[in-house]
C-alpha positions as CSV (number, residue, x, y, z in Angstrom):
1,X,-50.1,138.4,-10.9
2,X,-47.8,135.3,-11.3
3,X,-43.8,136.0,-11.7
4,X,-42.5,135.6,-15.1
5,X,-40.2,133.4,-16.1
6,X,-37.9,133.3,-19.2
7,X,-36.2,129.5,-20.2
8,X,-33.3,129.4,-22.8
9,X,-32.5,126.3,-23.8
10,X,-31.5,124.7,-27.5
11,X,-32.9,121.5,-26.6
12,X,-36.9,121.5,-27.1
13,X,-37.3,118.9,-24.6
14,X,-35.6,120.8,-22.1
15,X,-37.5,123.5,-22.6
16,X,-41.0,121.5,-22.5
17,X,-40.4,119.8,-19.1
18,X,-39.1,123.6,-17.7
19,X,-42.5,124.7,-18.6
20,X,-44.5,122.1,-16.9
21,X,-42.6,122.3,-13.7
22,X,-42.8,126.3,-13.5
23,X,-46.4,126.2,-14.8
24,X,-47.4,123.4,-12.5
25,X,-46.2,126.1,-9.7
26,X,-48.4,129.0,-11.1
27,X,-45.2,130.8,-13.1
28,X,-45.7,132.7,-16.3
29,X,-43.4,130.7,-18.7
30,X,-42.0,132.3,-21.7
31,X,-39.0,130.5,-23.8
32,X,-36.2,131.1,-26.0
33,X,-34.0,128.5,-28.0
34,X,-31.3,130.6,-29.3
35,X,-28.7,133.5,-27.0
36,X,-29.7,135.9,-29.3
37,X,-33.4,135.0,-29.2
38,X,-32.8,135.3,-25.6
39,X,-31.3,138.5,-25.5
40,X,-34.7,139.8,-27.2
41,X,-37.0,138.2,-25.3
42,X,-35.8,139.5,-22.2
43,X,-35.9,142.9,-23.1
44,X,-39.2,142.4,-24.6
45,X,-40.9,140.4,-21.7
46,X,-38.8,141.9,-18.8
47,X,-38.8,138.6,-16.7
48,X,-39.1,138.1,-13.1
49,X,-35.8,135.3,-13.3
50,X,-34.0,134.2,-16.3
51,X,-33.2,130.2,-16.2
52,X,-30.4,130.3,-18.8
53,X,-28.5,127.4,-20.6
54,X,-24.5,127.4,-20.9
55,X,-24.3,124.8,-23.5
56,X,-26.2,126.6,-26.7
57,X,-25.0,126.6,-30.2
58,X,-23.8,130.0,-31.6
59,X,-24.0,132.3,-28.5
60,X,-23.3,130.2,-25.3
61,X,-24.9,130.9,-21.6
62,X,-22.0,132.8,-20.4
63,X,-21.7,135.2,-23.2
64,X,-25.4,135.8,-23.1
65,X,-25.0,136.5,-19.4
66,X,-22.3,139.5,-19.6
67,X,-24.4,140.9,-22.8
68,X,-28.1,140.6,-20.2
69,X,-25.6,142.3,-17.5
70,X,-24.2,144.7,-19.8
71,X,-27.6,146.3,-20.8
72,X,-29.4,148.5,-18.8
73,X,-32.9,147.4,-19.7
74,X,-32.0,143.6,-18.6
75,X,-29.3,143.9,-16.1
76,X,-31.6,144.0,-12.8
77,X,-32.9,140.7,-14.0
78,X,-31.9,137.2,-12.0
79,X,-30.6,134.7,-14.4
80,X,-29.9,131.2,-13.0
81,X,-27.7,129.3,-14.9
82,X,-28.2,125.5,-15.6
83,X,-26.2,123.1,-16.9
84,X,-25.0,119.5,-17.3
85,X,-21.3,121.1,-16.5
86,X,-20.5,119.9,-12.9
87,X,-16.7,121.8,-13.0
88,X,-15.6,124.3,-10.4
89,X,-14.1,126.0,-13.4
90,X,-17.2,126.6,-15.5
91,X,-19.3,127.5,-11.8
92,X,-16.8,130.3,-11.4
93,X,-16.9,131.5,-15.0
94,X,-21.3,131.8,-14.5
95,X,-20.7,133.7,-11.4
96,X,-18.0,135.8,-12.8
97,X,-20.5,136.5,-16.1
98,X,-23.2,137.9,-13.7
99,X,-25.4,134.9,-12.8
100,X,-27.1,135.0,-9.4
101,X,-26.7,131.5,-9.1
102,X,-26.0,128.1,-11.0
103,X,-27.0,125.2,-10.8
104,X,-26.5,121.7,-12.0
105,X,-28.4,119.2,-14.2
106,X,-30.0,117.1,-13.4
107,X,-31.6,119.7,-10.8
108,X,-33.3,118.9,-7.4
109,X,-36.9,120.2,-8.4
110,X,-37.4,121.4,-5.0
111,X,-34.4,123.5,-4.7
112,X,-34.8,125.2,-8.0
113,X,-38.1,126.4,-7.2
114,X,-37.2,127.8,-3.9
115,X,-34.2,129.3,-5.7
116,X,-37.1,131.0,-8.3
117,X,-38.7,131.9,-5.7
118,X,-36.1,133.7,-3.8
119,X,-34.5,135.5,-7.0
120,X,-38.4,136.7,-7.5
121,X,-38.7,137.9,-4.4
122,X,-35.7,140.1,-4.6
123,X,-36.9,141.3,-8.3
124,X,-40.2,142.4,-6.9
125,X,-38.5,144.3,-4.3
126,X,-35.6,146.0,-6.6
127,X,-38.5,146.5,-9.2
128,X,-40.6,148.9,-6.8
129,X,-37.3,151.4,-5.9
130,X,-37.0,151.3,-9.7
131,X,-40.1,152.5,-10.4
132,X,-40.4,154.6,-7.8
133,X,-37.0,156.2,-8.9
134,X,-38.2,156.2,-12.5
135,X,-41.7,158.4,-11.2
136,X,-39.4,161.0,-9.4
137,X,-37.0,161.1,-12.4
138,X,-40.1,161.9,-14.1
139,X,-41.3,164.9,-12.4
140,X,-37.8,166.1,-11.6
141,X,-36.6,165.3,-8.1
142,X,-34.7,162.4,-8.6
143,X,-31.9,161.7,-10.4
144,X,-31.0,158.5,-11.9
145,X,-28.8,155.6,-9.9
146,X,-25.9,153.9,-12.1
147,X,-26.5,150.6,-11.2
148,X,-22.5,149.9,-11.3
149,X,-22.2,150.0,-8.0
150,X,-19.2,148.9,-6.0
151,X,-18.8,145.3,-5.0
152,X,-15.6,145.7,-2.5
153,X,-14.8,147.2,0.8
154,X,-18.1,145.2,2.2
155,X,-18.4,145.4,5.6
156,X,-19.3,141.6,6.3
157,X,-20.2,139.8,9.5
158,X,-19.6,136.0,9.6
159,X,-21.6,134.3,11.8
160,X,-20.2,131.0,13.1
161,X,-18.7,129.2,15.6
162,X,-16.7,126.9,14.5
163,X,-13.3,128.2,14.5
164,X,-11.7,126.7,11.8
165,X,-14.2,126.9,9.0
166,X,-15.0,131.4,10.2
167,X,-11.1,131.9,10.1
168,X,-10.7,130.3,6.6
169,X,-13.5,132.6,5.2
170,X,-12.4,135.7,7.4
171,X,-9.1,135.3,5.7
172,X,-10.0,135.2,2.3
173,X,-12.5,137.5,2.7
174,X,-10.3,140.1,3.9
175,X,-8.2,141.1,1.0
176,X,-11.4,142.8,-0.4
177,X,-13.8,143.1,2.0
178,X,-14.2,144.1,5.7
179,X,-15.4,141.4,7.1
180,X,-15.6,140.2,11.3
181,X,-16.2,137.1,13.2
182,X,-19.2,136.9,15.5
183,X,-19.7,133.4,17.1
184,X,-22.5,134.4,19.5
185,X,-25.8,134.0,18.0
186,X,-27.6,137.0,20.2
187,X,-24.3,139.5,19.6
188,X,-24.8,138.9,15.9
189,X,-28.7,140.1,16.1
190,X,-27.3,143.4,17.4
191,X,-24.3,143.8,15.4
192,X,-26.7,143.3,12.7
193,X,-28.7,146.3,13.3
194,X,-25.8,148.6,12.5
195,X,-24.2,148.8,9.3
196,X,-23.7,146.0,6.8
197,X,-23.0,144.8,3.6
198,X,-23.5,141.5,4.5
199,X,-24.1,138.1,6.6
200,X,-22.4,135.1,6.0
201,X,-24.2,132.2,8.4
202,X,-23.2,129.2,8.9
203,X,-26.6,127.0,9.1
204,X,-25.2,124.5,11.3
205,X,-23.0,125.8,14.7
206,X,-22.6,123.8,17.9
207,X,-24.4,126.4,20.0
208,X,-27.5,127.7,18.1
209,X,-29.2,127.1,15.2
210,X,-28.4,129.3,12.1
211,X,-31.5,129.2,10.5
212,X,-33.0,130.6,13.6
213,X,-30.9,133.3,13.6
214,X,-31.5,134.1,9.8
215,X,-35.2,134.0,10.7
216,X,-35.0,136.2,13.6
217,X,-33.0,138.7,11.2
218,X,-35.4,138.7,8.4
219,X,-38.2,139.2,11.2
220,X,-36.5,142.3,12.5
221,X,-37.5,146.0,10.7
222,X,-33.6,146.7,11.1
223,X,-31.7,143.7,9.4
224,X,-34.4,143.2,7.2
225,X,-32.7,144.2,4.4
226,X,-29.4,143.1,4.8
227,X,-28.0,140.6,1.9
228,X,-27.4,137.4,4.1
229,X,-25.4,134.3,2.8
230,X,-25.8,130.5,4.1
231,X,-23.6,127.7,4.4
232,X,-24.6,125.1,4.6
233,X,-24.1,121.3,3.4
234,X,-24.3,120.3,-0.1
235,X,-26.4,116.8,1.1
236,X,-28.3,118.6,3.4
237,X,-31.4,119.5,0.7
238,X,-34.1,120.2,3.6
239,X,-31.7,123.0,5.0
240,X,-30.7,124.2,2.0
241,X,-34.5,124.7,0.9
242,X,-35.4,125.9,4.3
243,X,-32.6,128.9,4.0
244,X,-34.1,130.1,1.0
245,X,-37.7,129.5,2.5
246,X,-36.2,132.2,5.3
247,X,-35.0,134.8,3.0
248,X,-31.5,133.7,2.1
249,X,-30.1,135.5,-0.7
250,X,-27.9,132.8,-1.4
251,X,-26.0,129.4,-0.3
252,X,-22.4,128.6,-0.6
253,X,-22.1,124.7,-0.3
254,X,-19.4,123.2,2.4
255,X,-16.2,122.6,2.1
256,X,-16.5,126.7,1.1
257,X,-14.7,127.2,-2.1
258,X,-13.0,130.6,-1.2
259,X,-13.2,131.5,-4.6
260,X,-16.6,131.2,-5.2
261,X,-17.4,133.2,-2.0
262,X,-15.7,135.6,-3.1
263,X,-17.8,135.8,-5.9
264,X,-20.7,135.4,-4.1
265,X,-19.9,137.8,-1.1
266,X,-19.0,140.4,-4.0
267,X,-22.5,140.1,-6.1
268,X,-24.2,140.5,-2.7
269,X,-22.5,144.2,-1.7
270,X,-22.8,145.0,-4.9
271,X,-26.7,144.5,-5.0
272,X,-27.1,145.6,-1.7
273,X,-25.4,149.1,-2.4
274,X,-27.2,149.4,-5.4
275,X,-30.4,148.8,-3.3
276,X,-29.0,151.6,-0.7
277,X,-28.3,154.1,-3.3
278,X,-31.7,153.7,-4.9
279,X,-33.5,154.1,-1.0
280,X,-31.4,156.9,-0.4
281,X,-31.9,158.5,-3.7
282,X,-35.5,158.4,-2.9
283,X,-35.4,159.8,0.8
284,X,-33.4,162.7,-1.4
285,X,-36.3,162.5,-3.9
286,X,-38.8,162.9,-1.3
287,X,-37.6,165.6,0.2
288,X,-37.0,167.6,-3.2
289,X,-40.9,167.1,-3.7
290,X,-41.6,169.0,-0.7
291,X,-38.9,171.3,0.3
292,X,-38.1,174.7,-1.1
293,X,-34.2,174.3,-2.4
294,X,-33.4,177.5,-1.8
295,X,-34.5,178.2,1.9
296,X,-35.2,174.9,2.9
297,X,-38.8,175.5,4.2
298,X,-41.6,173.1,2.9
299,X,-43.1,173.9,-0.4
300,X,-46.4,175.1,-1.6
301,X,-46.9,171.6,-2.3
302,X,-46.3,170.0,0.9
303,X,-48.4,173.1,2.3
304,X,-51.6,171.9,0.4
305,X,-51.7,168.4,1.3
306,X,-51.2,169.5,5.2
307,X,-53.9,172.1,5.6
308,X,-56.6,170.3,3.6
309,X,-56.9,167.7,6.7
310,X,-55.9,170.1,9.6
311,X,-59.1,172.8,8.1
312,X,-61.2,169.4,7.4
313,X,-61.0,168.7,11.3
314,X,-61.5,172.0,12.6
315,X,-64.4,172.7,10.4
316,X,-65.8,169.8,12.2
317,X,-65.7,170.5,15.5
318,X,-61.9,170.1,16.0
319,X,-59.2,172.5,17.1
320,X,-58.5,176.0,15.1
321,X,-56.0,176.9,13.1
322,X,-54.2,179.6,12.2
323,X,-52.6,180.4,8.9
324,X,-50.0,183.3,8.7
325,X,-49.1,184.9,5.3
326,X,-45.8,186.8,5.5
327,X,-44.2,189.2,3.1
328,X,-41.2,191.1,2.7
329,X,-41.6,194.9,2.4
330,X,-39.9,196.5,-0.8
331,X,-37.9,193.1,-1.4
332,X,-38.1,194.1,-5.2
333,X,-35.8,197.3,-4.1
334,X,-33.6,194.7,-2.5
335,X,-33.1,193.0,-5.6
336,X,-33.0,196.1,-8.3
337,X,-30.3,197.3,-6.1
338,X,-27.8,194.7,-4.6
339,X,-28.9,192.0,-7.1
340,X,-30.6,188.6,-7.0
341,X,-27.8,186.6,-5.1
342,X,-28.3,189.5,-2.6
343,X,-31.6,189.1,-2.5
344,X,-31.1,185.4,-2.0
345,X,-28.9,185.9,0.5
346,X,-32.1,187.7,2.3
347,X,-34.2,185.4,1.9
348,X,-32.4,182.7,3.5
349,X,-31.6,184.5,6.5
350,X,-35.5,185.2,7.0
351,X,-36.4,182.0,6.5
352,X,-33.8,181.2,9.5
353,X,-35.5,183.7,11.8
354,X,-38.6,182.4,10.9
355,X,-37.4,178.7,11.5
356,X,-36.2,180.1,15.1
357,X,-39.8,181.2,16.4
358,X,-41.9,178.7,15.4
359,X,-43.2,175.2,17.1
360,X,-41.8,172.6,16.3
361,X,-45.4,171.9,14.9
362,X,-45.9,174.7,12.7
363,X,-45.3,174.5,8.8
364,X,-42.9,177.0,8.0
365,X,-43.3,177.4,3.9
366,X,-42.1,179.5,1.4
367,X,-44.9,180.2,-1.1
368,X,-43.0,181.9,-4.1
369,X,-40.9,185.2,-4.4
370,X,-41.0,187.3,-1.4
371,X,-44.1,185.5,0.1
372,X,-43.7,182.8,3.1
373,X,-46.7,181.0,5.1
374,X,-47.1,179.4,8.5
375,X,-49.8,176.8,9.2
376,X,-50.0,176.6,13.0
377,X,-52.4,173.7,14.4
378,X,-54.5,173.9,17.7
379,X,-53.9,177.7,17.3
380,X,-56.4,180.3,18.1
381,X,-55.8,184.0,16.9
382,X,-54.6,185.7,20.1
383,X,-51.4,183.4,20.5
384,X,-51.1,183.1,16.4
385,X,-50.8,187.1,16.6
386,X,-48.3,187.0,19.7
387,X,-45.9,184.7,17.2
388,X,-46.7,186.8,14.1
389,X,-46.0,190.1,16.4
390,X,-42.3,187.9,18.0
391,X,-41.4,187.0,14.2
392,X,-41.7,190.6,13.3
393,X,-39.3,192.1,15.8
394,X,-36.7,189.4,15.7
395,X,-36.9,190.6,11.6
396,X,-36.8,194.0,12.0
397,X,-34.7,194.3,14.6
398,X,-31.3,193.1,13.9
399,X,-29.9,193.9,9.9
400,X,-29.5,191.2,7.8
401,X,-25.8,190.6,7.1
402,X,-24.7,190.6,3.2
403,X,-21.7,188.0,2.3
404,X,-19.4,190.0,0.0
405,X,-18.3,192.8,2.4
406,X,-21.3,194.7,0.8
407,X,-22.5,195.9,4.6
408,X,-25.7,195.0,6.2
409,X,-29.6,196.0,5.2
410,X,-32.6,196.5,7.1
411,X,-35.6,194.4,6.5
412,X,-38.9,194.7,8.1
413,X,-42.1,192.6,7.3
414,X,-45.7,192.7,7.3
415,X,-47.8,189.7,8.6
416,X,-51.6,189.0,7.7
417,X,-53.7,186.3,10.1
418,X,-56.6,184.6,9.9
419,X,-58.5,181.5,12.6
420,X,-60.8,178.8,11.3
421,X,-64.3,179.8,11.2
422,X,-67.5,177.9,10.4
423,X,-67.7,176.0,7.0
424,X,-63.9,177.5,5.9
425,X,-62.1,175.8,3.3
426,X,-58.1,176.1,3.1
427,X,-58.7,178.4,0.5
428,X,-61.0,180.3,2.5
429,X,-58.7,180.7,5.5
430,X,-55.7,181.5,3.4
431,X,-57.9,183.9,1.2
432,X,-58.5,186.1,4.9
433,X,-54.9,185.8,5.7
434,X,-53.8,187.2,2.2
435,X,-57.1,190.1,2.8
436,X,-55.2,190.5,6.0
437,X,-51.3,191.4,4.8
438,X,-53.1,193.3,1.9
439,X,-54.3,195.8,5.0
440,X,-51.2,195.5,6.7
441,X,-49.3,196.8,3.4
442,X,-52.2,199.4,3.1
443,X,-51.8,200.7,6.5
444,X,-47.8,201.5,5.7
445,X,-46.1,198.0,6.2
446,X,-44.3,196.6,9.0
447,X,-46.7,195.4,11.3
448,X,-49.4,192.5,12.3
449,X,-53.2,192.3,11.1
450,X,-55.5,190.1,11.8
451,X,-59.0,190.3,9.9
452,X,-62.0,191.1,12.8
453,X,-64.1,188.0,13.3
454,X,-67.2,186.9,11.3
């Protein structure tokens, strides 16, 4: 599918010969001739890049901008401002309203579709943690990310060795930001795997090649993500194209107007720790989905999707495995007489103990209530009974200490096992297993069964 584009422009023209250009390069063209048409359309359509006009009757480009930025529904989209207005003055107000980038009528074809296609690329990517945000939000495990993130304290790395020009920006930078100098192209590939905000490259240096280096960054798993900034010269159209070919996020034009780099260098952290809160709010997400909050052993989901490959492969020919279903005698007395948080308190510390005598692949997982369950690959009954018999003891014999000053309790546990056999299904195997604790609780608690073989 084809990256939409939105054009706002009064000028019908202007908005024809938009359309051809972006069609003629396979883009899904939609248009708008008013700011407040635009400001519809945009939350209607949801375009990949905006390509918005500053000199409109009524509602101008810049105050369309802040209202796109201002919205939730609109404010993750690119907008590229264009304009006949060539001042530094008006450049700085765009930026300052939110635009990605701005450029200047009449346009260099060439540029503005590798700018289009750079802004698209970063909408795809942004688009898929949203949604994936969105699904978790959905079912519970993931909460929503403001997307006001900070654009200050960046840690930033500038890239350049020519003296004069890395100094000018490491000063400037430096009120707000925590930027470095690294003139060495291979010390700024390894710097580049730590911690950053962002890269500011200088595209032309006396001993390496800048684009080379943003190449080799974008290449690498590591600094693949990283927000990276080229400067580069204005003339210079074949480097400029070639940066955002690469992966640039965006160009600053030399002489480096310090003010616009700030600008620049701040819309970057910004994005980028919007994009690292999103990442981390799913890695948080994810492990929501399959960890039991209050023990911290895997869930009955994550329990489900494991043994329905590992039975799978025994049942055909593979190694066994052993399930253990584990349960917590009189645990209801526990809770009728100290209370839940008591009981809580219990049910953590067995999960511990249980975390303490199992390999490190074994599923430890807590099935609901009282009831826990260990998956153990490549296990055969005799050893799966030797760790069933080892959990026991550890449980039983050392009292569980109760926060409060309300003394310590004695817990014991009884453990039902069953092996893969011919033709089982998970819920076969876990059907002996539960067969099994149901003897074990039969026979007066507290101690090991495993079902005798088929």
């Amino acid at each position: 599918m084809s990256a939409k584009i939105l054009v706002v422009d009064d000028i019908e023209a202007n908005v024809r010969l938009l359309d051809a250009k972006l069609s003629a390069e396979y883009y899904d063209v939609v248009s708008a001739t008013s700011g407040l048409a635009a400001l519809d359309m945009a939350k209607r359509e949801q375009p990949d890049v905006i390509l918005l006009d500053i000199m409109m009757p009524g509602m101008d480009g810049f105050e369309v901008c802040q209202r796109l930025k201002a919205d939730s529904t609109t404010r993750h989209i690119p907008v590229v401002m264009v304009t006949a207005l060539d001042g530094r003055e008006d450049r700085l107000r765009g930026l300052d309203a939110g635009a990605d980038d701005f450029i200047t009528k009449p346009f260099d074809e060439a540029i503005l579709m590798a700018r289009v296609k750079a802004l698209t690329r970063l909408k795809q990517v942004t688009d898929e943690l949203r949604q994936r945000e969105a699904e978790g939000h959905k079912i519970g495990v993931i909460e929503t990310v403001s997307a006001r993130s900070e654009g200050n304290g960046g840690r930033i790395m500038i890239v350049d060795d020519r003296t004069r020009q890395a100094e000018h920006m490491l000063r400037h930078l430096s009120d707000d930001h925590r930027p470095f100098i690294e003139p060495d192209a291979e010390a700024a590939r390894t710097a580049a795997k730590g911690p950053l905000d962002l890269v500011i490259i200088n595209a032309v240096n006396s001993e390496f090649d800048g684009l080379r280096l943003l190449a080799n960054l974008r290449s690498d798993p590591t600094s693949r993500a990283v927000p990276i900034l080229v400067v580069v010269d204005p003339d210079d159209r074949q480097r400029m194209i070639k940066a955002l070919e690469l992966g640039a996020n965006d160009i600053v034009a030399r002489p480096v107007d310090t003010s616009e780099l700030l600008v620049r260098a701040r819309t970057q952290v910004r994005r980028k720790r919007y994009a690292d809160a999103l990442k981390q709010n799913l890695d948080q997400g994810l492990e929501k989905a399959v960890t039991d909050q209050l023990t911290g052993l895997f869930n009955r989901r994550y329990m489900d999707t494991q043994l329905k490959p590992l039975v799978r492969r025994a049942a055909e020919g593979g190694p066994s495995v052993s399930a253990l279903i584990l349960d917590i005698d009189h645990f209801k007395q526990v809770n009728d007489t100290y209370g839940h948080d008591v009981g809580d308190e219990v049910l953590q510390e067995f999960a511990l103990r249980l975390a303490a005598n199992v390999r490190a692949m074994d599923m430890a997982c807590r099935m609901g209530g009282e009831e826990f369950v260990i998956i153990m690959p490549e296990t055969e009954a005799p050893f799966a009974y030797s760790v069933a018999e080892r959990i026991r003891l550890h449980v039983g014999g050392t009292s569980f200490p109760i926060r409060g000053g309300q003394g310590r309790l004695h817990v014991t546990i009884s453990i039902g096992i069953a092996t893969t056999q011919r033709g089982d299904t998970p819920e076969s195997l876990l059907k002996r297993a539960d067969e099994a604790l149901y003897r074990a609780k039969a026979e007066g608690r507290n101690r090991v069964v495993v079902p005798p073989a088929a």
